[in-house]
KOLKEDREN-361243 format. One record per residue: residue number from 1; x, y, z of N, C-alpha, C, CB in turn. Coordinates in steps of 0.05 Angstrom, whole numbers, always signed. Glycine has a CB too. Example, Ala and Ser with C-alpha at 12.3 -4.5 7.8 and 13.67 -1.06 7.14 Angstrom:
! residues 2
+-----+--------+--------+--------+--------+--------+--------+--------+--------+--------+--------+--------+--------+
|  nr |   n.c1 |   n.c2 |   n.c3 |  ca.c1 |  ca.c2 |  ca.c3 |   c.c1 |   c.c2 |   c.c3 |  cb.c1 |  cb.c2 |  cb.c3 |
+-----+--------+--------+--------+--------+--------+--------+--------+--------+--------+--------+--------+--------+
|   1 |   +264 |   -114 |   +156 |   +246 |    -90 |   +156 |   +264 |    -66 |   +156 |   +226 |    -89 |   +181 |
|   2 |   +257 |    -45 |   +142 |   +273 |    -21 |   +143 |   +258 |     +1 |   +157 |   +282 |    -12 |   +114 |
+-----+--------+--------+--------+--------+--------+--------+--------+--------+--------+--------+--------+--------+
END
This chain:
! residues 117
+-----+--------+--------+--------+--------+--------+--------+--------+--------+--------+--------+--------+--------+
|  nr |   n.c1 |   n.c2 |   n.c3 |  ca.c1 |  ca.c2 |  ca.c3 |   c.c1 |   c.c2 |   c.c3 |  cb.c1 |  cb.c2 |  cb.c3 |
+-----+--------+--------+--------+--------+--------+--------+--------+--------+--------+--------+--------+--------+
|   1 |    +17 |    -23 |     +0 |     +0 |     +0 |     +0 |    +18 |    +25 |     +0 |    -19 |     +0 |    +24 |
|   2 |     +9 |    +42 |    -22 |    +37 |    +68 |    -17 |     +6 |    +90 |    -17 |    +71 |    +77 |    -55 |
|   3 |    +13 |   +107 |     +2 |     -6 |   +133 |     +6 |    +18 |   +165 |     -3 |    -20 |   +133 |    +50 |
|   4 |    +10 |   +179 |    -22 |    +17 |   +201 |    -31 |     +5 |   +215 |    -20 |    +17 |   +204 |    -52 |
|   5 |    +22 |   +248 |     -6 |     +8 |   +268 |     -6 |    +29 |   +284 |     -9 |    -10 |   +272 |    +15 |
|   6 |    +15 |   +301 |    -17 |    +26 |   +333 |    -28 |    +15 |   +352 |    -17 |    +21 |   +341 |    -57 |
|   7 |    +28 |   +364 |     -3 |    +26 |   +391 |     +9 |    +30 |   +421 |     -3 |    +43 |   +388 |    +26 |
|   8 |    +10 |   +431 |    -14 |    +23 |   +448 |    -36 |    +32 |   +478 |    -18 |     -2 |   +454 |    -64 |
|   9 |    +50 |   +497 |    -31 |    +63 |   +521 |    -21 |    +38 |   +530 |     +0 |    +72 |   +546 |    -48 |
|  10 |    +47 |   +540 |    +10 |    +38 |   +560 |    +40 |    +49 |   +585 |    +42 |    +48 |   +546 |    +69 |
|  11 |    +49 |   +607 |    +44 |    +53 |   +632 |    +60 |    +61 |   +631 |    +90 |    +27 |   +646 |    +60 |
|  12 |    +76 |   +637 |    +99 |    +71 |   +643 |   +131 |    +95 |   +660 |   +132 |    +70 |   +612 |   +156 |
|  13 |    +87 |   +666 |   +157 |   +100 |   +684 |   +172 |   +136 |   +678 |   +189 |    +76 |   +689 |   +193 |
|  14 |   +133 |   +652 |   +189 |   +156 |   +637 |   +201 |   +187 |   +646 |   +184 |   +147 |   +600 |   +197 |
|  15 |   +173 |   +626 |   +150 |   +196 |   +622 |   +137 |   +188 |   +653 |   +117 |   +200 |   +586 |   +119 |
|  16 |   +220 |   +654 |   +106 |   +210 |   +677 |    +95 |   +212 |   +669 |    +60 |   +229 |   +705 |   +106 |
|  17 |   +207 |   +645 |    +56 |   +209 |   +635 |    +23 |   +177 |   +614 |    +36 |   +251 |   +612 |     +7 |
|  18 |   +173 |   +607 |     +3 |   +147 |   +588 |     +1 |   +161 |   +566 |     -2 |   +126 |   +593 |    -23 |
|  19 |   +162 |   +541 |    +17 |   +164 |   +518 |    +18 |   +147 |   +499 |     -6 |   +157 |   +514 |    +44 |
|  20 |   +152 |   +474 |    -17 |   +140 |   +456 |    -34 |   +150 |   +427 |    -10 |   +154 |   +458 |    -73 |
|  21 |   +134 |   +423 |     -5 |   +131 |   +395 |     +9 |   +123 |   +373 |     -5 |   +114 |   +395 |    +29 |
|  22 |   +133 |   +353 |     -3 |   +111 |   +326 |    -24 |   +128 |   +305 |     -9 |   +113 |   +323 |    -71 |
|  23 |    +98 |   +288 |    +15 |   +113 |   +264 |    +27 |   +104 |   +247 |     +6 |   +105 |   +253 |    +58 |
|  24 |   +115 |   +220 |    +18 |   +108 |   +198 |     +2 |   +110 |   +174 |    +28 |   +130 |   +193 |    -28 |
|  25 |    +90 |   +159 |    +40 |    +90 |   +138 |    +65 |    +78 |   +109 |    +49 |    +66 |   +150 |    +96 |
|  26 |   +102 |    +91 |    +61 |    +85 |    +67 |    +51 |    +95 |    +44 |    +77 |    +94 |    +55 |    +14 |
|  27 |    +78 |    +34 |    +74 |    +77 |    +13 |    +93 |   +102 |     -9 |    +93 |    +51 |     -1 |    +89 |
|  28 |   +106 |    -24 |   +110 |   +127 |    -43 |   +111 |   +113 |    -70 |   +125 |   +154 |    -30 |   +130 |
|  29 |    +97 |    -83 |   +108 |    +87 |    -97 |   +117 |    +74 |   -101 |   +151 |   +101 |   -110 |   +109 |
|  30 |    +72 |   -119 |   +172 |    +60 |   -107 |   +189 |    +78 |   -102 |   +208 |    +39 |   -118 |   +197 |
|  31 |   +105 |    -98 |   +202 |   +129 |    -92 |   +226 |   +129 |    -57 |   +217 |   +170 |   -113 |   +218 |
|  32 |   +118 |    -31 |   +211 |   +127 |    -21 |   +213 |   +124 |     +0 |   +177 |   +146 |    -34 |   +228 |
|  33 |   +138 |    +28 |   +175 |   +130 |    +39 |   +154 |   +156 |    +56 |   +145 |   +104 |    +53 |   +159 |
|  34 |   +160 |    +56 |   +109 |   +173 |    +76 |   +109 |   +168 |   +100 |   +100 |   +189 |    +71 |   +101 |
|  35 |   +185 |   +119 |    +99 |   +173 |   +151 |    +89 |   +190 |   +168 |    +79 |   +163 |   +169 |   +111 |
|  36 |   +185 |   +184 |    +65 |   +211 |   +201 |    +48 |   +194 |   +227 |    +53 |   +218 |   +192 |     +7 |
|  37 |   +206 |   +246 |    +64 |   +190 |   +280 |    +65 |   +204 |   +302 |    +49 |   +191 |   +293 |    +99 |
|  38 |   +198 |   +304 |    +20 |   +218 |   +322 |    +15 |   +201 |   +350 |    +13 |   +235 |   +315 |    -11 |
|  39 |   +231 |   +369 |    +19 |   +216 |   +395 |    +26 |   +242 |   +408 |     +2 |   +215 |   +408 |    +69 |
|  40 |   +230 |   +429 |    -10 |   +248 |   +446 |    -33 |   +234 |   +480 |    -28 |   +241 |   +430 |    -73 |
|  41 |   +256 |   +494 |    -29 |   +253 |   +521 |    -23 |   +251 |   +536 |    -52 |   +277 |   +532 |     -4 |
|  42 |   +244 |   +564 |    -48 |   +239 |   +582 |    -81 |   +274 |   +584 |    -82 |   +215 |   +625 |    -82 |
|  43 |   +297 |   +587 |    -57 |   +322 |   +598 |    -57 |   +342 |   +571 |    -59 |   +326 |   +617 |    -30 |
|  44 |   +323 |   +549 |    -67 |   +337 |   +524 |    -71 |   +350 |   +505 |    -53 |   +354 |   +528 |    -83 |
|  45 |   +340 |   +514 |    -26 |   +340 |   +493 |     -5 |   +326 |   +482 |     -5 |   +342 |   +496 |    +15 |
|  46 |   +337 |   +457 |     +9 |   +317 |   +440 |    +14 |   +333 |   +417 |    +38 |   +305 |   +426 |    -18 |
|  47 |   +309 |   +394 |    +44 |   +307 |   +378 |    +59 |   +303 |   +350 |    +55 |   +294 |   +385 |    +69 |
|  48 |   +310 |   +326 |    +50 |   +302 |   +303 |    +45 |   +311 |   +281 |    +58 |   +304 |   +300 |    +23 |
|  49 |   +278 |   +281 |    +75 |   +281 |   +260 |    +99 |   +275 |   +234 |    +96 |   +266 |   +267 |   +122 |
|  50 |   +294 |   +211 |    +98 |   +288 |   +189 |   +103 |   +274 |   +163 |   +112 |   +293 |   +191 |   +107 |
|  51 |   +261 |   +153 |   +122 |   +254 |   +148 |   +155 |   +242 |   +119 |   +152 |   +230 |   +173 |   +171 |
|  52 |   +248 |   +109 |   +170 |   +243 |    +79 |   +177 |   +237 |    +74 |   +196 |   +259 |    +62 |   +176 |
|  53 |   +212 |    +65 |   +197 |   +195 |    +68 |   +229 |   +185 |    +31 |   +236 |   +156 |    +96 |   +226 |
|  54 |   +201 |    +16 |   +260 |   +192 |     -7 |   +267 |   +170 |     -3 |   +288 |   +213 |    -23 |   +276 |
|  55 |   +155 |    -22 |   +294 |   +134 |    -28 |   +316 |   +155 |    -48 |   +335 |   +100 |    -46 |   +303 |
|  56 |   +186 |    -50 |   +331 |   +198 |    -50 |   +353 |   +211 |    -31 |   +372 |   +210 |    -62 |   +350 |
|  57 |   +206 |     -7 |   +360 |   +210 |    +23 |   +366 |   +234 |    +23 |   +356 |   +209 |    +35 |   +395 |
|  58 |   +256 |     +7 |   +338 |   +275 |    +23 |   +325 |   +273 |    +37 |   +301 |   +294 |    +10 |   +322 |
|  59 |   +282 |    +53 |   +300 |   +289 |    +70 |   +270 |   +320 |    +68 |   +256 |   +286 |   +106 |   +277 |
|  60 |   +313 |    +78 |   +221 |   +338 |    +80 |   +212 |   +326 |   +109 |   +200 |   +351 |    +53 |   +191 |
|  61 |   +337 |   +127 |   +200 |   +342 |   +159 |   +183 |   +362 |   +160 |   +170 |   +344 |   +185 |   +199 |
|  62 |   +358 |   +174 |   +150 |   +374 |   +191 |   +141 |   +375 |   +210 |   +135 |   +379 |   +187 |   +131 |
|  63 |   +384 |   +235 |   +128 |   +378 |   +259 |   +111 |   +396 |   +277 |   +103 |   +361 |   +274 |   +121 |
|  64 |   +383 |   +281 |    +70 |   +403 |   +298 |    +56 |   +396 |   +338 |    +61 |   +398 |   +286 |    +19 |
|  65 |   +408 |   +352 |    +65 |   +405 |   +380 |    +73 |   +422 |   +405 |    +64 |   +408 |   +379 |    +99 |
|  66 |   +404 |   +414 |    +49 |   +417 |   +446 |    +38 |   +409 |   +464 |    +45 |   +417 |   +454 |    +15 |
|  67 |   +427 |   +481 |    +67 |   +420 |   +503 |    +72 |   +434 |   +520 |   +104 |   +392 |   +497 |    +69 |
|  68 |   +427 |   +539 |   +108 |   +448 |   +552 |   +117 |   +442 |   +539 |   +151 |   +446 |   +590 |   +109 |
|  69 |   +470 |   +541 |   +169 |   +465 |   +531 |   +192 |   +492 |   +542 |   +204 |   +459 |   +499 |   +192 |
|  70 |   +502 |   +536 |   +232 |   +519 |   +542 |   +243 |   +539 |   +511 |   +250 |   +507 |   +558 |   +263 |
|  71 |   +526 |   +492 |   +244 |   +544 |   +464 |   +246 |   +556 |   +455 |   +215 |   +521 |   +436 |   +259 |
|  72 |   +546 |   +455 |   +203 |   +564 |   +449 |   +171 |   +567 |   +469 |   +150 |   +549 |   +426 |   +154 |
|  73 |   +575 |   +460 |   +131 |   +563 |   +470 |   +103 |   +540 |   +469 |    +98 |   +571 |   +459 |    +82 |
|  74 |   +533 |   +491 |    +75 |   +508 |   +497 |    +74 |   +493 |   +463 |    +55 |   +505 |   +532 |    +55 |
|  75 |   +517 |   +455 |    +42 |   +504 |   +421 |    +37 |   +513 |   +403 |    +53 |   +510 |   +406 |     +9 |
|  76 |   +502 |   +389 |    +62 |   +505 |   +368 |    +78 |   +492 |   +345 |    +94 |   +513 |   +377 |    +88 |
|  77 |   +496 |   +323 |   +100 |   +485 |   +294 |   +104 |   +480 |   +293 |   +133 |   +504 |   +269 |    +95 |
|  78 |   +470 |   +277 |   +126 |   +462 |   +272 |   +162 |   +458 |   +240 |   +156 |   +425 |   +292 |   +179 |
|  79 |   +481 |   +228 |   +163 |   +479 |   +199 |   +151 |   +464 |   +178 |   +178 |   +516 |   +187 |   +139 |
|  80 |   +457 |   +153 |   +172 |   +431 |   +133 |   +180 |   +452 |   +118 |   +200 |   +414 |   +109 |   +150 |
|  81 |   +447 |   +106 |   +222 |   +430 |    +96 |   +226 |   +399 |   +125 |   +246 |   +447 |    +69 |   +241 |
|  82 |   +409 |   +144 |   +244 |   +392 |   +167 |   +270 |   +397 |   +194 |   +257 |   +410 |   +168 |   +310 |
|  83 |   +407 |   +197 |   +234 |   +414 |   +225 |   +220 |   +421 |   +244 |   +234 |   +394 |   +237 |   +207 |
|  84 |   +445 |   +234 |   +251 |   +453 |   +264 |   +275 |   +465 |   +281 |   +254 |   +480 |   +260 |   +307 |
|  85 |   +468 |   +298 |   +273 |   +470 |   +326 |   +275 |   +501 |   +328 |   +289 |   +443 |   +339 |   +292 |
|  86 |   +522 |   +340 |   +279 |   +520 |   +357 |   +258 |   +518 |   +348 |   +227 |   +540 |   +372 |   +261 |
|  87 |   +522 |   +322 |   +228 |   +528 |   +311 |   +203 |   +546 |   +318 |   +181 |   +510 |   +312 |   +194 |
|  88 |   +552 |   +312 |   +162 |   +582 |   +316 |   +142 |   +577 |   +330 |   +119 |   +598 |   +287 |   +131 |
|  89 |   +595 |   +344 |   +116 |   +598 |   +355 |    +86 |   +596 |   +346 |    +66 |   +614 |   +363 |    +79 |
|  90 |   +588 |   +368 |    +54 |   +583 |   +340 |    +24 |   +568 |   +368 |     -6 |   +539 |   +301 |    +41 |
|  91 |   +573 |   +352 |    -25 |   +570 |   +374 |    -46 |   +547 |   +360 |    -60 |   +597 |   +381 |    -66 |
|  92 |   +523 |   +379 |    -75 |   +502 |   +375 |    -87 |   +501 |   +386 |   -115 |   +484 |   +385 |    -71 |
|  93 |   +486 |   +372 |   -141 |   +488 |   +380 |   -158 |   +475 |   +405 |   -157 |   +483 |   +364 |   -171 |
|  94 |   +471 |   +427 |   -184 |   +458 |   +453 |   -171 |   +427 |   +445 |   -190 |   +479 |   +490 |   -180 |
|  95 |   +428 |   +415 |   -203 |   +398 |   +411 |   -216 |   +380 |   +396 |   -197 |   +399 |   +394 |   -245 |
|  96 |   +366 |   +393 |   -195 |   +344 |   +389 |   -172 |   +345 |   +365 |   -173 |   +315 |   +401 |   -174 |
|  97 |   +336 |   +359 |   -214 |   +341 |   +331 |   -221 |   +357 |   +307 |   -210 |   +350 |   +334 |   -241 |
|  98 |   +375 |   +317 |   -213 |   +396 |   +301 |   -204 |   +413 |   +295 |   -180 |   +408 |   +306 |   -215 |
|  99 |   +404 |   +320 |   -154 |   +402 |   +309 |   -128 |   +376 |   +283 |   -125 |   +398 |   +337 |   -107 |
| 100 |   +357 |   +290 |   -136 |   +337 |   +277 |   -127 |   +338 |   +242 |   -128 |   +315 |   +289 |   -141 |
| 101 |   +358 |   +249 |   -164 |   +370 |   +221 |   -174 |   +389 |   +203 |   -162 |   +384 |   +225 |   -196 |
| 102 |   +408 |   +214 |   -138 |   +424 |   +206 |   -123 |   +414 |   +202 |   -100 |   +442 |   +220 |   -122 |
| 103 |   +394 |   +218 |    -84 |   +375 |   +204 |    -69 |   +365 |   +185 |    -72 |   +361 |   +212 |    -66 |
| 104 |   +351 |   +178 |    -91 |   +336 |   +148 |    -93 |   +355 |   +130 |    -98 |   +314 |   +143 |   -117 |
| 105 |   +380 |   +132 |   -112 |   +400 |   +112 |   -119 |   +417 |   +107 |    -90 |   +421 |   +123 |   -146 |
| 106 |   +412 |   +115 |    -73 |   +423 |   +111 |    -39 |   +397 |    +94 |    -30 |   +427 |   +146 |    -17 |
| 107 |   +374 |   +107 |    -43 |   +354 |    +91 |    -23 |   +346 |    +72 |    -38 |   +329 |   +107 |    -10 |
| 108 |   +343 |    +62 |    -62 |   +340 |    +37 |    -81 |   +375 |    +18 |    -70 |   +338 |    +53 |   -126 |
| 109 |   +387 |    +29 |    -61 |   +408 |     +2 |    -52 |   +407 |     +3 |    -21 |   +446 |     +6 |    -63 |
| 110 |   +395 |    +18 |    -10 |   +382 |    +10 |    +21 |   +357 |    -16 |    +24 |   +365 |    +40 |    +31 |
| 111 |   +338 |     -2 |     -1 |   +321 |    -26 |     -2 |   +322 |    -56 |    -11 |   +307 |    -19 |    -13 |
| 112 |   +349 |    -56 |    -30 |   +349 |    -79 |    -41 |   +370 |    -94 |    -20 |   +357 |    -77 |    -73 |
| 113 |   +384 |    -70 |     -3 |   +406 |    -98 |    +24 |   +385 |   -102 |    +46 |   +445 |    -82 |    +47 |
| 114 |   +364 |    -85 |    +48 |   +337 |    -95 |    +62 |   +338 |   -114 |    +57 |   +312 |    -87 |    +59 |
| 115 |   +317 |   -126 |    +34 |   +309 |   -146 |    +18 |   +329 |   -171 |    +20 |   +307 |   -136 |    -10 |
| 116 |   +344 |   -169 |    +19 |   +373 |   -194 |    +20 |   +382 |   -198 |    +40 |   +399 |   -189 |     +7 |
| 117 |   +375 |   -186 |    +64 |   +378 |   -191 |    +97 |   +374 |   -220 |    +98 |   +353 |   -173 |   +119 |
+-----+--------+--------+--------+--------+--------+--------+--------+--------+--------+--------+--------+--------+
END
């Protein structure tokens, strides 16, 4: 079962750019679910969260992150098994395309050493 939602731009008062959100949650049979949250800014940041949720209460995260902070570069990982913080440097293409393409090619060989466990 995969459930899509899309969250379209918002206004607010918080951030001072219009956010584009679009999760994507699908189930993991009955141990549990996974989820991808990506968030992309009008100034080309963005966010793309990971997440692996058991009904044994462990998790695996990850997440890829562009944008300005006081712990890294403005690109940078926050690598799995808990996506700390500060997490590592790291360089991003400047096409959207093609971060997005390297994202799934990390998480299409996450899923397939799942699968072969």
């Amino acid at each position: 079962m995969l459930s899509v939602k899309i969250l379209l731009p918002q206004l607010g008062n918080i951030l001072p750019v219009t956010p584009f959100d679009f999760k994507i949650v699908g189930q993991c049979g009955r141990n549990g679910f996974r989820g991808k949250n990506v968030r992309w800014f009008e100034t080309d940041d963005f966010s793309i969260h990971y997440s692996e949720q058991y009904q044994t209460g462990t998790a695996w995260d990850c997440r890829w992150d562009c944008h300005p902070n006081d712990h890294t570069t403005r690109e940078h990982f926050h690598p799995p098994p808990d996506a700390s913080t500060p997490g590592e440097d790291t360089t991003y293409s400047t096409d959207w395309r093609d971060v997005l393409t390297t994202v799934l090619t990390r998480l299409d060989d996450r899923i397939e050493a799942f699968w072969n466990q």
